[in-house]
C-alpha positions in Angstrom: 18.2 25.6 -16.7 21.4 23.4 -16.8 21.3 23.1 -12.5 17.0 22.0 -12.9 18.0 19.8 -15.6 21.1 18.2 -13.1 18.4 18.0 -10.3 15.9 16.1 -12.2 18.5 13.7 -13.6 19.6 13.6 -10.0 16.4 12.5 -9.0 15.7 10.2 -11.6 18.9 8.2 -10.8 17.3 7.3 -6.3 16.7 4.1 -5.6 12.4 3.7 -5.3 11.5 4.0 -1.7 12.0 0.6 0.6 8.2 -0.5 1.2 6.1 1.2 -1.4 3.9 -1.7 -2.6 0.6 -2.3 -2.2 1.0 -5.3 -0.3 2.7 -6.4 2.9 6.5 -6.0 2.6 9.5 -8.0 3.4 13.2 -6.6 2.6 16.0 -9.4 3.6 20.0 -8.8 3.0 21.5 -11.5 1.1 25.2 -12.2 0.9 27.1 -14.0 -2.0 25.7 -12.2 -4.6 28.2 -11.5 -7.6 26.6 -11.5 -10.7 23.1 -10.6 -12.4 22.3 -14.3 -12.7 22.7 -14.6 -8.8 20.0 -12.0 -8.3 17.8 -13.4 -10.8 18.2 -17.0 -9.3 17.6 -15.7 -5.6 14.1 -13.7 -7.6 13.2 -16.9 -9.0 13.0 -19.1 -6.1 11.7 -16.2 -3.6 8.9 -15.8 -6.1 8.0 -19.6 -6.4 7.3 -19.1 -2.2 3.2 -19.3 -1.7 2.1 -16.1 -1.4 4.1 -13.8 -2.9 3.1 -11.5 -5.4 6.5 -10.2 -6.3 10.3 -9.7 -5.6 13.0 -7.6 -6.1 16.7 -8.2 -5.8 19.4 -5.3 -5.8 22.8 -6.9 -7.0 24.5 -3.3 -6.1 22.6 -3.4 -2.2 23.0 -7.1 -1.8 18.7 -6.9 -0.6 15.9 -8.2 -1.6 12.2 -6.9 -1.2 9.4 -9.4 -1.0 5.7 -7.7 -2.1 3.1 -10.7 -0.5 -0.7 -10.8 -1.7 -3.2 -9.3 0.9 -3.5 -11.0 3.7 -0.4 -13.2 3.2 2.5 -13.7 5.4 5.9 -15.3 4.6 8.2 -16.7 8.0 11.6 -15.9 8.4 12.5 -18.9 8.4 10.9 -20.3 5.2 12.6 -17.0 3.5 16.4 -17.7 5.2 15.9 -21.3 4.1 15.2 -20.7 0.3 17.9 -18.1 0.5 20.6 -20.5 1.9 19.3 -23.4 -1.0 20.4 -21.1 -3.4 23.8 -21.3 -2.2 23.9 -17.5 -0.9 23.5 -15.9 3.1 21.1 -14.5 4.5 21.3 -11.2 6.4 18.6 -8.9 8.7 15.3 -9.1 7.7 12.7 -6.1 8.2 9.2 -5.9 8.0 6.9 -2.8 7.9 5.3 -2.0 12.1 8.1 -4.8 13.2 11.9 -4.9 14.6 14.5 -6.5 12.2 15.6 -10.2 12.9 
């Protein structure tokens, strides 16, 4: 009983799977992050972007994960840019079906 019980705690404590959203994904590294008020600051502005239905942002991973509305797409570029107004980096971006950039 005490191993299960270990397991499921065990379990409980994974990060959610990368990409599990209902809309189109993007996950983006960000550098410079050192606080819980960086991360919410980089959620803030990714989440003012058009388009986007919500975001993510792992202090402890240095990522974030963008969830767009249907039919939406965000550019790389837009994305880096908002990133580096923030005053952090940005690092390899990935996209479900595409190669990082």
């Amino acid at each position: 009983m005490r191993n299960l019980m270990i397991l499921l705690a065990g379990l409980w404590l994974l990060p959610a799977p990368a990409f599990a959203a209902d809309g189109p994904v993007m996950a983006i590294g960000i550098g410079g992050m050192v606080c819980r008020f960086c991360s919410a600051k980089v959620a803030r502005e990714l989440k003012a972007l058009p388009g986007v239905k919500d975001v993510t942002v792992s202090l402890k991973n240095g990522r974030a994960e963008i969830i767009m509305d249907d039919g939406e797409r965000l550019e790389a570029a837009a994305v880096r840019k908002v990133i580096k107004d923030a005053g952090f980096t940005s690092g390899k971006i990935e996209t479900p079906g595409e190669a990082p950039q």
